[in-house]
Residue frames as a rotation matrix with the C-alpha (Angstrom) as fourth column:
UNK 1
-0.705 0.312 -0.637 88.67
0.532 -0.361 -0.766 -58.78
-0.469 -0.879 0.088 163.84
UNK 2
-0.081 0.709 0.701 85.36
0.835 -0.336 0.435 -57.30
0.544 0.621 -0.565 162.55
UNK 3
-0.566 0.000 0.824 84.93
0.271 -0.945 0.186 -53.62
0.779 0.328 0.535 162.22
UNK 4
-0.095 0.430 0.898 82.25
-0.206 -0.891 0.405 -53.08
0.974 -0.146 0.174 165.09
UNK 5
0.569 -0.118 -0.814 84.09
0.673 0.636 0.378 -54.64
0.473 -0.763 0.441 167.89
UNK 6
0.737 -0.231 0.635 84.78
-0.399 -0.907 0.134 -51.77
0.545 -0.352 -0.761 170.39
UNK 7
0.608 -0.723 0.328 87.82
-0.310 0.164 0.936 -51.89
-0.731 -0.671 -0.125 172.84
UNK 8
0.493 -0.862 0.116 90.39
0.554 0.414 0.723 -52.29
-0.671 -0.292 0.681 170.28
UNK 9
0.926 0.103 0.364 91.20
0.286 -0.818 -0.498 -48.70
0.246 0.565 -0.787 168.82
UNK 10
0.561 -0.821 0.105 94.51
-0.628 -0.339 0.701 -48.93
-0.540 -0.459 -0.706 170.79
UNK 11
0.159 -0.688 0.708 96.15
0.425 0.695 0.580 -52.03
-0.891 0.209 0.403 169.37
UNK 12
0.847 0.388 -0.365 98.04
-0.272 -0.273 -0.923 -50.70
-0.457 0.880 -0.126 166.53
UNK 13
0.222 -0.960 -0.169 101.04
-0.971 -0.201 -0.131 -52.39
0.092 0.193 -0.977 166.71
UNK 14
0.213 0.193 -0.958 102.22
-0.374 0.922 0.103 -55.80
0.903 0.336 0.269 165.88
UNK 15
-0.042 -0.337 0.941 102.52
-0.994 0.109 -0.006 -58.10
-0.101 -0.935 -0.340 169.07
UNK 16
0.331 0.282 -0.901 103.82
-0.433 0.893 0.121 -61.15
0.838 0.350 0.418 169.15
UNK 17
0.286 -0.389 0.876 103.60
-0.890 0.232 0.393 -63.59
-0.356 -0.892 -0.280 172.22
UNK 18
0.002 -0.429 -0.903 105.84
-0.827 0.508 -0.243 -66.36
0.563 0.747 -0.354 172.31
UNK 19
0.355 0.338 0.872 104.69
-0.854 0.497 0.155 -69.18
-0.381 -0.799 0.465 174.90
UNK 20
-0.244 -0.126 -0.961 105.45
-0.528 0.849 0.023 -72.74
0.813 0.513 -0.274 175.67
UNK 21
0.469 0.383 -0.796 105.75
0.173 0.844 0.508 -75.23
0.866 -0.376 0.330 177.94
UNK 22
-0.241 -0.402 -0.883 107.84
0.878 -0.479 -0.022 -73.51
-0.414 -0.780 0.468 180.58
UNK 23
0.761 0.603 -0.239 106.13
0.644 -0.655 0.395 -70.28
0.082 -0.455 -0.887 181.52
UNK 24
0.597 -0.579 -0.556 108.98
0.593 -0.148 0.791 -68.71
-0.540 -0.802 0.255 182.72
UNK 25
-0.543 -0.752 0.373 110.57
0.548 0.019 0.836 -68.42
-0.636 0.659 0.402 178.94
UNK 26
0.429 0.820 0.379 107.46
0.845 -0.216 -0.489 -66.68
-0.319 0.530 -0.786 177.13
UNK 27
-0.473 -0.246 -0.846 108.29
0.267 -0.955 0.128 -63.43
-0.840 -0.166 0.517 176.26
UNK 28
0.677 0.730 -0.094 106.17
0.590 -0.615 -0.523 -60.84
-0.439 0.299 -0.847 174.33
UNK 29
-0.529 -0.817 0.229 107.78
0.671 -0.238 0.702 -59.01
-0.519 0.525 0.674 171.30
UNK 30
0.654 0.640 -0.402 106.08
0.383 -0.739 -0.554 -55.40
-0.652 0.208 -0.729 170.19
UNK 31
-0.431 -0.655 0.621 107.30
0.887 -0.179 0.426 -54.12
-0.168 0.734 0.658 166.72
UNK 32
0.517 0.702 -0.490 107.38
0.578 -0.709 -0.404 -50.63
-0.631 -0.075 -0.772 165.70
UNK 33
0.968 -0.147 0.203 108.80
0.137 -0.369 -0.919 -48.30
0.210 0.918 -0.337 163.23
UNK 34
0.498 -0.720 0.484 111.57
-0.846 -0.526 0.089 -47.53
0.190 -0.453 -0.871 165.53
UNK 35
-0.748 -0.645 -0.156 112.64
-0.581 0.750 -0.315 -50.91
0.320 -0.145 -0.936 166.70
UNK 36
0.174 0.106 -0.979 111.90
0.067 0.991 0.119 -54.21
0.982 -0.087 0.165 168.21
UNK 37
-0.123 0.122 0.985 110.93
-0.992 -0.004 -0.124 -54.13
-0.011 -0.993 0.121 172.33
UNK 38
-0.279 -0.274 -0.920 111.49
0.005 0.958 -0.287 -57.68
0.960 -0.085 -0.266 173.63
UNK 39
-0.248 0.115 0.962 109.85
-0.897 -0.402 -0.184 -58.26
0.366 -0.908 0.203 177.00
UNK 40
-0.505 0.041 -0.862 109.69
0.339 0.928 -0.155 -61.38
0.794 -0.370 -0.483 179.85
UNK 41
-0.949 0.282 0.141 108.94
-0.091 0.184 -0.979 -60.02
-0.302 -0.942 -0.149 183.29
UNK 42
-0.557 0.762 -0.332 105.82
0.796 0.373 -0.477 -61.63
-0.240 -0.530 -0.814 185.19
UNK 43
-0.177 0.777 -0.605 103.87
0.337 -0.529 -0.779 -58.64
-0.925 -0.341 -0.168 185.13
UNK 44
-0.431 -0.164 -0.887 104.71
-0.728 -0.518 0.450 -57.59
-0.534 0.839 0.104 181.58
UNK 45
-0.990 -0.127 0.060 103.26
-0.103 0.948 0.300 -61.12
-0.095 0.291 -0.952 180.44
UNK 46
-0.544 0.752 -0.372 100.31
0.681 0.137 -0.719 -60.90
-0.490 -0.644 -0.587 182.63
UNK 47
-0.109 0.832 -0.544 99.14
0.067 -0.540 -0.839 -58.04
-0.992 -0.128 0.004 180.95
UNK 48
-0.429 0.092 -0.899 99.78
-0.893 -0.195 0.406 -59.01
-0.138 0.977 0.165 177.30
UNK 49
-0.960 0.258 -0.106 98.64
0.263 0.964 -0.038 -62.32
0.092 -0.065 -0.994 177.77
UNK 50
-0.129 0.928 -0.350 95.10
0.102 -0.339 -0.935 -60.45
-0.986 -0.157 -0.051 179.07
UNK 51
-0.250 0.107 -0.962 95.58
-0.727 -0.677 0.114 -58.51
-0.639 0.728 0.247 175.65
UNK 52
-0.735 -0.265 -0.624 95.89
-0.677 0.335 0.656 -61.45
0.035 0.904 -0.426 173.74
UNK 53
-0.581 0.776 0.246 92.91
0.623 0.618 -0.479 -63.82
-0.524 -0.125 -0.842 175.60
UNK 54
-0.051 0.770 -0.636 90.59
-0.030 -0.638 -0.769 -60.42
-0.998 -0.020 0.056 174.62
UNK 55
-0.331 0.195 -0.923 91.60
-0.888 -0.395 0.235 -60.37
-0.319 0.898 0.304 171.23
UNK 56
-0.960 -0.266 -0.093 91.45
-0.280 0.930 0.237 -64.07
0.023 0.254 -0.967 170.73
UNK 57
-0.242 0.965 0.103 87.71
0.651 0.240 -0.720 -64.00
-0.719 -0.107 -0.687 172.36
UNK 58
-0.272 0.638 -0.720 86.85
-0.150 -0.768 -0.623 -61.41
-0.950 -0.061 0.305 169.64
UNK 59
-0.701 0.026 -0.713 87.99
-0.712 0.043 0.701 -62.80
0.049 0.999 -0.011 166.34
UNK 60
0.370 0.443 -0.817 86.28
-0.918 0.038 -0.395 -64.35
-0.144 0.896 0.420 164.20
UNK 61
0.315 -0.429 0.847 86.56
0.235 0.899 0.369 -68.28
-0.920 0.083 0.384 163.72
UNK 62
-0.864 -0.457 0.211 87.90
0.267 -0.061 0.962 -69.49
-0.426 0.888 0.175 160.10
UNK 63
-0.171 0.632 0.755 84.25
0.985 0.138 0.108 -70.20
-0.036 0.762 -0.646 158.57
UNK 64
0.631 0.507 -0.587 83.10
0.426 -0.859 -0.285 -66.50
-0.649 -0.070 -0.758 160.02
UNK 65
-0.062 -0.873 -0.484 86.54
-0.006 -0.485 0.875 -64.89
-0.998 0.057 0.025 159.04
UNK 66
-0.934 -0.225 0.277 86.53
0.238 0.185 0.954 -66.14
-0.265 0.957 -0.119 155.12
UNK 67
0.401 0.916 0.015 82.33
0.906 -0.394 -0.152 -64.92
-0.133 0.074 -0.988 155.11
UNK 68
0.543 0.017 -0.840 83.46
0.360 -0.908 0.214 -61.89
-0.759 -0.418 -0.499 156.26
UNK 69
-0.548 -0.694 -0.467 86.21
-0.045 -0.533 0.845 -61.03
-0.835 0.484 0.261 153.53
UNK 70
-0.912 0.103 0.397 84.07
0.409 0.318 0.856 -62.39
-0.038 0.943 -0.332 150.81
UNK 71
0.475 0.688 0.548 81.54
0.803 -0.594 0.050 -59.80
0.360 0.417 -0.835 151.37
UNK 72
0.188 -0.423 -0.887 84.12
0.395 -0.794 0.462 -57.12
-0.899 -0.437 0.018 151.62
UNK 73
-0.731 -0.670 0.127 85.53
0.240 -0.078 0.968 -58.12
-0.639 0.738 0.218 148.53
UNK 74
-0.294 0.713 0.636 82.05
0.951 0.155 0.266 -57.72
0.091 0.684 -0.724 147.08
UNK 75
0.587 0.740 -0.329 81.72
0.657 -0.673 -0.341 -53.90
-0.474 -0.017 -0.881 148.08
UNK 76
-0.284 -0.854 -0.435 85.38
0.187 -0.495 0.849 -52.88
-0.941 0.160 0.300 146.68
């Protein structure tokens, strides 16, 4: 995710969605220092799924991504 993409100063926490072929089974897993939050309902989906189209439309492909570290690594 490059540095001067606004709207994601909240995400600071790992999230992982698990999806397949039956909908129904997905479920969204949020890690924190404290524990492990496991979540399925419909509506809980619905809005990490949003979370995850938004980030997805912001990153960075591979070619952009590997540019992008290799002139980080060049200001360290």
């Amino acid at each position: 995710m490059p540095f001067d993409v606004d709207g994601f100063t909240q995400i600071g926490t790992l999230m992982l969605l698990a999806g397949g072929p039956v909908p129904q089974l997905d479920t969204v897993m949020l890690d924190s220092l404290h524990a492990g939050t496991f979540m399925d309902a419909e509506a809980q989906l619905r809005l990490y799924r949003r979370v995850m189209h938004s980030v997805q439309s912001a990153a960075l492909g591979l070619v952009e991504s590997r540019d992008f570290i290799h002139r980080l690594a060049q200001h360290v």
